[in-house]
C-alpha positions in Angstrom: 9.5 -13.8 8.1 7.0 -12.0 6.3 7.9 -10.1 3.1 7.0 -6.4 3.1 6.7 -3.9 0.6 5.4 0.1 0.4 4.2 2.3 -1.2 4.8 5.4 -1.3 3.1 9.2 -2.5 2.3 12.2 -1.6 1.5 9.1 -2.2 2.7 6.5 -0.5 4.7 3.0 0.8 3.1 -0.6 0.1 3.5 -3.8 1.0 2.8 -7.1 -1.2 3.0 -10.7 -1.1 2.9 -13.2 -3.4 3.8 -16.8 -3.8 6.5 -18.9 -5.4 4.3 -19.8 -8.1 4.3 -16.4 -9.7 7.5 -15.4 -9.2 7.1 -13.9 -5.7 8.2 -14.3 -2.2 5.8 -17.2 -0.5 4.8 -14.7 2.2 2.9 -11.8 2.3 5.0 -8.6 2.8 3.6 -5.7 4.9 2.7 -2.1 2.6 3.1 1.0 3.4 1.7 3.6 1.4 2.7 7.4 1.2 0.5 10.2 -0.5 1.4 13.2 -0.2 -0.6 16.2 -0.7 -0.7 18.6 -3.8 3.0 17.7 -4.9 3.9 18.7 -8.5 5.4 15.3 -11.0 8.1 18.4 -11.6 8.8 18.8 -8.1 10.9 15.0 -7.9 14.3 15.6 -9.0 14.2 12.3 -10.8 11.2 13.1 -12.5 12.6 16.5 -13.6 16.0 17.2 -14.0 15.5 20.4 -14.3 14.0 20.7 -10.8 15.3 23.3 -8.9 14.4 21.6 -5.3 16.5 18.7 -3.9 14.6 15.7 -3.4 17.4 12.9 -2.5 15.1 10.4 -0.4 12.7 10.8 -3.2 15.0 10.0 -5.9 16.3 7.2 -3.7 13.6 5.2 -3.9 13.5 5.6 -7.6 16.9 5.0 -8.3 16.2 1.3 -6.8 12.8 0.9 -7.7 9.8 1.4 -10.7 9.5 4.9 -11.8 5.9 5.3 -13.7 5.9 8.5 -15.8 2.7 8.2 -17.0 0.6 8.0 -13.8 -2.3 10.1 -12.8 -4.8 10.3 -9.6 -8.3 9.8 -11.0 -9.0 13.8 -10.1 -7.0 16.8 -10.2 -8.0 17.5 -6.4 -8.2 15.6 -3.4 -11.2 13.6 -2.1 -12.4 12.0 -5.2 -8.6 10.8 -5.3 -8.9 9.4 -2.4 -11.9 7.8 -3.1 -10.3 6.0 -6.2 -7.4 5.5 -4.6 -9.1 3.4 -1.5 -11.7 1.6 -4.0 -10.5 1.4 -6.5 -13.3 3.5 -8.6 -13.5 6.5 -10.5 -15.0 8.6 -7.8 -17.9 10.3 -10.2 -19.4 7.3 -9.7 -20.4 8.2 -6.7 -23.2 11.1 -4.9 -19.8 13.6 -5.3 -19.7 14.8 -9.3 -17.2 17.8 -8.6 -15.5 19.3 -5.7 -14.0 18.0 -2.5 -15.7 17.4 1.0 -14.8 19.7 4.5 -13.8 19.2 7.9 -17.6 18.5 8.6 -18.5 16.2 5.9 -19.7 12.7 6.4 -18.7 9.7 4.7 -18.4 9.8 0.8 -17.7 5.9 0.5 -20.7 3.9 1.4 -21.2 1.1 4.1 -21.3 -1.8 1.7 -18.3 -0.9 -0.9 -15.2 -3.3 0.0 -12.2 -0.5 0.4 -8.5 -1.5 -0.3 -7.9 -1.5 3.4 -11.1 -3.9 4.1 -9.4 -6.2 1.1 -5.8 -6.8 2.9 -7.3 -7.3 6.0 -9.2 -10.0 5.2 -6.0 -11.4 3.4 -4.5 -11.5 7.1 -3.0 -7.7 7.4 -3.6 -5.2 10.2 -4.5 -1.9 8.2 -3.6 1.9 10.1 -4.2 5.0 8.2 -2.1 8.0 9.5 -2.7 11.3 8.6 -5.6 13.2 6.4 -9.0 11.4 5.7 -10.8 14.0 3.5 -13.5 11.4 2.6 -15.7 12.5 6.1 -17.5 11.2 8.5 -20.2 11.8 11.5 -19.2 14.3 14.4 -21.7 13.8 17.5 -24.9 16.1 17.1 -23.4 16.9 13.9 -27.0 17.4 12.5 -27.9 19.8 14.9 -25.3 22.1 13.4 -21.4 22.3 13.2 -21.0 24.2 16.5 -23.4 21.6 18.5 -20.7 18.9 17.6 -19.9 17.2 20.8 -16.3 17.1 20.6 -16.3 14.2 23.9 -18.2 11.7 22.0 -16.7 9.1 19.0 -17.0 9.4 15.5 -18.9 7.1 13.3 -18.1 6.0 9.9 -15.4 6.9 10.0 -11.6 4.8 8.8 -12.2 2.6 11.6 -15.5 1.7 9.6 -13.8 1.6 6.3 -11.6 -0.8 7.0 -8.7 0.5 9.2 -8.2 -1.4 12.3 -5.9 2.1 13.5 -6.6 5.5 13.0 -5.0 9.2 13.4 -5.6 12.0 12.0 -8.4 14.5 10.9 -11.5 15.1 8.4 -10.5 17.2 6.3 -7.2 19.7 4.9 -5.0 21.1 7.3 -6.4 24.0 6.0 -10.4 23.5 6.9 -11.7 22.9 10.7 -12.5 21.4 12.6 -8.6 20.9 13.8 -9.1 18.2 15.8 -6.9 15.2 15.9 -9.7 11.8 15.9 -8.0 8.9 17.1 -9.2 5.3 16.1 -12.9 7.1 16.6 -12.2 9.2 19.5 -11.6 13.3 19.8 -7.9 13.2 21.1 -8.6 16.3 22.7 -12.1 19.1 22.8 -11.1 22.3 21.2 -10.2 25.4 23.2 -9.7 28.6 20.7 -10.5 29.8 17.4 -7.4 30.1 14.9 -6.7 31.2 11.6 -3.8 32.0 9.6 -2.9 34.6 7.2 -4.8 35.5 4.0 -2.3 36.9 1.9 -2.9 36.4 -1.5 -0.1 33.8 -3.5 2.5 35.9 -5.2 2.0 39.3 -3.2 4.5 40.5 -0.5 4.8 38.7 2.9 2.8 35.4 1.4 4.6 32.8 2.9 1.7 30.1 2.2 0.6 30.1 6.4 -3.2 30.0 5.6 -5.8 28.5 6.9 -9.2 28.9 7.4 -10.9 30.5 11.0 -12.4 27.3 13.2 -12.2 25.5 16.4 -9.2 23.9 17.4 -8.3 21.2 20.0 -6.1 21.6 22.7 -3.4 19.8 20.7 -3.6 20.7 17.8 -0.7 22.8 16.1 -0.8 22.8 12.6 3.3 23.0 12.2 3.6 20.0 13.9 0.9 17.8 11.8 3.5 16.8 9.4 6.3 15.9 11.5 4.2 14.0 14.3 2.4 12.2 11.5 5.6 10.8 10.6 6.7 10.2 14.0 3.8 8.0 14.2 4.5 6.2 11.1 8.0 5.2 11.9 6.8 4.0 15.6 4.0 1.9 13.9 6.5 0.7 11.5 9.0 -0.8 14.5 5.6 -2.2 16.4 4.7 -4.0 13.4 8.0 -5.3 12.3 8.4 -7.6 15.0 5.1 -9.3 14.9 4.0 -11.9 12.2 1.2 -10.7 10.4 1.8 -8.4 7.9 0.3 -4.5 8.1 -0.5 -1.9 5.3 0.1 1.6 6.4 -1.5 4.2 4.8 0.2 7.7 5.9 -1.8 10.2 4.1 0.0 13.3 4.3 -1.5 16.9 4.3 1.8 18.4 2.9 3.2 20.3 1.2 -0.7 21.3 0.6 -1.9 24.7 2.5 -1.1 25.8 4.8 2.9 25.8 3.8 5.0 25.2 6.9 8.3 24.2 6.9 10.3 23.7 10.2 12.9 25.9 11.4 15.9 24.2 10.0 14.1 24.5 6.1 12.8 27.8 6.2 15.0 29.5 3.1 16.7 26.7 2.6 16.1 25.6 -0.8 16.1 29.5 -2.0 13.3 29.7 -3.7 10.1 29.7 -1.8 8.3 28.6 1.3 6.9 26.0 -0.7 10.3 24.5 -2.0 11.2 24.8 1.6 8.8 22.7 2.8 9.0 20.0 -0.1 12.7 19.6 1.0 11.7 18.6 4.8 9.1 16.5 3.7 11.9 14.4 1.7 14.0 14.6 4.6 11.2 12.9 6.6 11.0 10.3 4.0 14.5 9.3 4.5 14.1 8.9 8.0 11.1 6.9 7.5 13.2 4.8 4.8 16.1 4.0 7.6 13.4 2.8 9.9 12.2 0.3 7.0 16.2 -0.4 6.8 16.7 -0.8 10.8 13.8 -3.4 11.0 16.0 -5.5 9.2 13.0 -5.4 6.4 14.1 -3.6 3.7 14.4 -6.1 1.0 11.0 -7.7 2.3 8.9 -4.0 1.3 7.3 -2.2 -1.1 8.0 1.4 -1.2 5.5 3.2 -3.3 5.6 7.3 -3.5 2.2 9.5 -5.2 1.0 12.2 -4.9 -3.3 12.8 -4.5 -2.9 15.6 -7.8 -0.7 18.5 -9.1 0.7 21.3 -7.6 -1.4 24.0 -6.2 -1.1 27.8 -7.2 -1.0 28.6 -3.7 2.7 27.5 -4.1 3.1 30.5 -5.1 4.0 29.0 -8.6 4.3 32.5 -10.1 8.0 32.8 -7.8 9.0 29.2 -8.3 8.7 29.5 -12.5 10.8 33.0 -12.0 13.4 31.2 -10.6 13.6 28.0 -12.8 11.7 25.6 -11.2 8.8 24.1 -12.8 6.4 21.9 -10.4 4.3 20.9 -13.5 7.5 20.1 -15.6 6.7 20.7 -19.2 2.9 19.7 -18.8 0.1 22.6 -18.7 -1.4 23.0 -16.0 -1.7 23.3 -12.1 -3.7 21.2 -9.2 -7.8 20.7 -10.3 -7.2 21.1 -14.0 -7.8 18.9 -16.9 -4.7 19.5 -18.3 -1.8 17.2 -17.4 -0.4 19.7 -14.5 -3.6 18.5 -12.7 -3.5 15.0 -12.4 -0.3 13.7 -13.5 1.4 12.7 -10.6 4.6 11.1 -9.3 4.2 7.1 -8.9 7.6 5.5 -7.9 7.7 1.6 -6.6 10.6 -0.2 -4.5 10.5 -3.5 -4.2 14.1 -5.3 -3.9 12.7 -8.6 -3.1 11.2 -9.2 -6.2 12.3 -6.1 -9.1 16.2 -6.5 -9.3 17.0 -4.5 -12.0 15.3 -0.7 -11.7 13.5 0.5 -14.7 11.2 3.0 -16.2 7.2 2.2 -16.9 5.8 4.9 -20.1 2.7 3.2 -19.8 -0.5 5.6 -18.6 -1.7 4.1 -15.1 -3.6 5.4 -12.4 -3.5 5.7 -8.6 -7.1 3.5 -8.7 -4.5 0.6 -10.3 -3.5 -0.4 -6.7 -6.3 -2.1 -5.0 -6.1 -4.5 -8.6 -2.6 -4.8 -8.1 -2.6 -5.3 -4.0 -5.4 -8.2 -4.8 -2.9 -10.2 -8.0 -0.1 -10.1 -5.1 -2.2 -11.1 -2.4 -4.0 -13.9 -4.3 -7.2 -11.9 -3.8 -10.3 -12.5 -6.4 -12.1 -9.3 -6.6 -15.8 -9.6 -7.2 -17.6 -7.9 -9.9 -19.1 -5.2 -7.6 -15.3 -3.9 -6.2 -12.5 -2.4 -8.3 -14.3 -1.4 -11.3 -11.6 0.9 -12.9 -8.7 -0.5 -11.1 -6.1 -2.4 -13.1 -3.1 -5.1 -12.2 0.0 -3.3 -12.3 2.3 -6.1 -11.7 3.6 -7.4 -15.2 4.5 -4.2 -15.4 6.3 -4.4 -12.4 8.3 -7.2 -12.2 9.4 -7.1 -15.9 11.1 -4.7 -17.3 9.9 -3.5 -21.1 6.7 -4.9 -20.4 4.6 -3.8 -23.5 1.4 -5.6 -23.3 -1.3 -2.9 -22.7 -2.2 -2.1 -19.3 -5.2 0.3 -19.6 -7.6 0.1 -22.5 -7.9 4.4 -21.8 -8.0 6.1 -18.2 -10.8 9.2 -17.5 -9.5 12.0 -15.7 -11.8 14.7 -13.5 -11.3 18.5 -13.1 -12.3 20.1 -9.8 -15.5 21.1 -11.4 -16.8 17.7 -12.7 -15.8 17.8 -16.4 -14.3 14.5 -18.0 -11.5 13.9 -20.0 -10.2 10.8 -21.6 -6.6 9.2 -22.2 -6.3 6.1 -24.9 -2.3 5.8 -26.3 -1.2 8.8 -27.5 -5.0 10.8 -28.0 -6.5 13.1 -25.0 -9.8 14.6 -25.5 -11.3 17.2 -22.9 -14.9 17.7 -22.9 -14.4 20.9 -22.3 -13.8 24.2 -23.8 -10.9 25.0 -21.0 -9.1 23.9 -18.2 -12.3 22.8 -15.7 -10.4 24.3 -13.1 -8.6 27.0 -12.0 -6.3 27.7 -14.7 -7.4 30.3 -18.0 -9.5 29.1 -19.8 -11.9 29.0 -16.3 -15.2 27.3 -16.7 -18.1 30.1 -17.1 -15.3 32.1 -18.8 -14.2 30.9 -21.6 -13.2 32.9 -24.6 -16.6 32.8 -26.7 -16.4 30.3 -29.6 -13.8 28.2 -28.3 -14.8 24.7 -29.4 -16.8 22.1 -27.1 -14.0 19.6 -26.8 -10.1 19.9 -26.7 -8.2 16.9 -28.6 -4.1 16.6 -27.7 -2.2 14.2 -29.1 0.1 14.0 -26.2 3.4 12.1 -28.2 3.8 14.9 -30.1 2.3 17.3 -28.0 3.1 16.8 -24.2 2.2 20.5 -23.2 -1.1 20.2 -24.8 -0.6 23.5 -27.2 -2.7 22.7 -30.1 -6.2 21.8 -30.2 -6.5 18.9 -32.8 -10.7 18.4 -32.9 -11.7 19.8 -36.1 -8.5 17.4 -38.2 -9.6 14.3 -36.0 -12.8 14.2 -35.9 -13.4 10.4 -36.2 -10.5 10.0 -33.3 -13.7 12.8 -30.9 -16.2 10.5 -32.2 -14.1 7.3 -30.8 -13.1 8.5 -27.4 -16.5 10.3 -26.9 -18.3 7.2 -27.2 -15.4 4.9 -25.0 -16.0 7.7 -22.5 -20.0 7.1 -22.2 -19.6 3.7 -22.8 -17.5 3.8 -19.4 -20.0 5.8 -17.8 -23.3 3.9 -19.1 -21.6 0.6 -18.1 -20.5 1.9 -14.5 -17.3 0.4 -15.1 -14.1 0.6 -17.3 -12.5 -3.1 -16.4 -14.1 -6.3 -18.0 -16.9 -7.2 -16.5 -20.8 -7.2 -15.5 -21.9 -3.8 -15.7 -22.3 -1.8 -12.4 -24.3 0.9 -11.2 -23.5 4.6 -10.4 -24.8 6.3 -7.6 -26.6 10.0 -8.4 -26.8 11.9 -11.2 -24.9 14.2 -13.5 -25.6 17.6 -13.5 -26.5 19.0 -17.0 -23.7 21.1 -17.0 -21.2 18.3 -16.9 -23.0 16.1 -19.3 -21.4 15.9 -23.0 -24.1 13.1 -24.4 
């Protein structure tokens, strides 16, 4: 029987294997990984026990598992996590320095880099990605213009071409069109109306977070049922898979609880908060039916259960209502989804793995999402080459042995929705920035004039990153200004041969 193991996030489930000589099981498990979309760290009750929104299935996993409270996605928004996340690379490395791709987009991960997906398979596992790309692809006649796309014709570079042997779901958010599902490469179905939701603004009366943006729509495509058929499809893959012998990595990327907010009948106003809490709650309740499935293949102690999220919560949340009435989705950290500060990118990371971690425990150490294509290779017995995984680390030790205190990461870089850097080494975060980098005060462009260049936290004794600490540590700027370069100039943060970058840095986002 092969041994299986997921991971899970808004983020994800994953499967490992390993072998006897390392303390693992002597087959390769199956993986399932879980990413869900724009959920806060302070929205998992474990994570925050002040939350006001019951997440059971969530904290079910963690109560069994490996909780990380010191993991971040490489960017506080959503493609260049992605990116990281399937390549193990800091995604401003590549042609995309800030910002996120659209429904129309073409492929941001080129031909010729070896994806996580690409990696497992050729370890033996058959690879399915459920759920929302967001790192493009080509629509037929594409170039001719979005509405000469030829809607009865395949995709190219798309998942299938990244290393999925399965694929279904769409290009881009649930809130940008084209909504049409794709298949393996394949239009499920031509569109046949124009749609759009509402555009009231967050926090005003009769919000309920039901936008999206005007464009085509296929025949059938709903966007309230994306969620729940995308899990549908994940526990049916999970059953096919279970009784074959070779293993499988699933990848269900979720679009939830990301725009637009849509919880099912049976949740709306039940959490008592917000549409938003609403809809976190039925995603957890989709979890646990995805967890029984695991338990019903007769599998559970043979899979990896891993849980992230892609960044922090959005303001679209309405945030404003959920602080009002207690619940924090950013915990104590500053901060919402595409900022430097913590709210951004410090995300949920929780591991299940029974077969091998018996005793559940808590990891303090900083990781990132990028760490699992390192860590998927040590369990799979896969060398990586110098040219793959340049800022992806092996989370394993940490994994398998409680109080493991050997440092994982020498420092991790983190990326604001508009490019700007910031680094992480121990306890010392500098921002090479004036502000946020995103959409929280201070805004890039509008700053409070003579704000200093850079922002240093020490985040031990300041988690909520209050007090700017530049001008009393001045060789610590110096130190973690020139590790950052030294990272870029190198095009890699791992030990190794140094790498190239693809395009350049604008001047804006350039601090050297």
């Amino acid at each position: 029987m092969n041994y299986k193991f997921y991971l899970f996030g808004f983020g994800g489930l994953v499967a490992i294997s390993g072998c006897a000589s390392n303390g693992l099981p002597d087959e390769k498990p199956n993986i399932v990984l879980i990413l869900a979309d724009d959920m806060g760290y302070g929205d998992i009750g474990f994570l925050n026990p002040e939350s006001k929104i019951r997440t059971p299935n969530i904290d079910r996993i963690a109560q069994s598992g490996v909780v990380f409270t010191d993991a971040h996605s490489s960017s506080a928004v959503s493609t260049p996590t992605r990116y990281g996340l399937l390549t193990g690379r800091y995604s401003w490395r590549s042609e995309l320095k800030k910002g996120v791709l659209n429904g129309y987009s073409e492929a941001i991960i080129p031909s010729d880099r070896k994806t996580l997906p690409q990696m497992l398979r050729e370890q033996g596992y058959h690879t399915s990605c459920i759920g929302k790309w967001h790192l493009g692809w080509k629509w037929k006649n594409i170039e001719k213009g979005n509405d000469s796309i030829d809607y009865s014709q395949p995709i190219s570079d798309g998942p299938t071409e990244r290393g999925f042997d399965y694929f279904l779901g769409f290009n881009g958010s649930l809130d940008m069109p084209p909504y049409v599902y794709v298949e393996n490469n394949m239009p499920t179905s031509p569109p046949d109306r124009i749609t759009t939701g509402n555009n009231i603004p967050a926090g005003n009366p009769g919000y309920d977070g039901s936008f999206w943006r005007e464009g085509p729509t296929g025949s059938d495509f709903f966007h309230e049922e994306c969620t729940p058929e995308f899990f549908r499809k994940a526990c049916n893959y999970i059953e096919e898979k279970a009784v074959q012998d070779k293993p499988y990595f699933l990848y269900l990327a979720l679009p939830s609880p990301h725009t637009p907010i849509l919880p099912g009948d049976e949740f709306k106003g039940k959490s008592g908060i917000n549409p938003y809490a609403d809809f976190v709650m039925m995603i957890d309740s989709e979890i646990g039916k995805l967890l029984d499935v695991i338990e019903k293949t007769g599998e559970g102690e043979n899979t990896i259960v891993i849980f992230a999220s892609d960044n922090g919560c959005a303001p679209w949340a309405d945030t404003r209502t959920l602080e009002s009435r207690g619940h924090r989705p950013s915990y104590i950290y500053r901060g919402y989804k595409a900022d430097l500060y913590e709210g951004g990118h410090r995300v949920p990371l929780i591991i299940r793995w029974t077969a091998a971690v018996k005793k559940p425990h808590v990891v303090n150490q900083t990781v990132c999402l990028n760490d699992l294509m390192a860590t998927f290779a040590s369990i799979t017995g896969y060398r990586l080459a110098e040219n793959e995984a340049e800022d992806s680390y092996d989370l394993l030790p940490a994994i398998l042995k409680p109080g493991y205190r050997r440092t994982i990461r020498e420092a991790t870089v983190h990326q604001s929705v508009n490019g700007n850097l910031a680094i992480r080494k121990g306890e010392w975060k500098l921002l090479m920035t004036p502000g946020s980098g995103g959409w929280s005060s201070p805004r890039p462009g509008k700053e409070e004039k003579g704000l200093p260049s850079v922002q240093l936290f020490n985040m031990k004794q300041d988690p909520s990153e209050t007090t700017n600490l530049q001008a009393e540590y001045p060789d610590i700027v110096k130190e973690l200004t020139e590790l950052l370069k030294k990272y870029i100039e190198e095009g890699r943060s791992t030990l190794g041969k140094p790498q190239k970058n693809e395009g350049e840095f604008p001047d804006n986002l350039k601090f050297w």
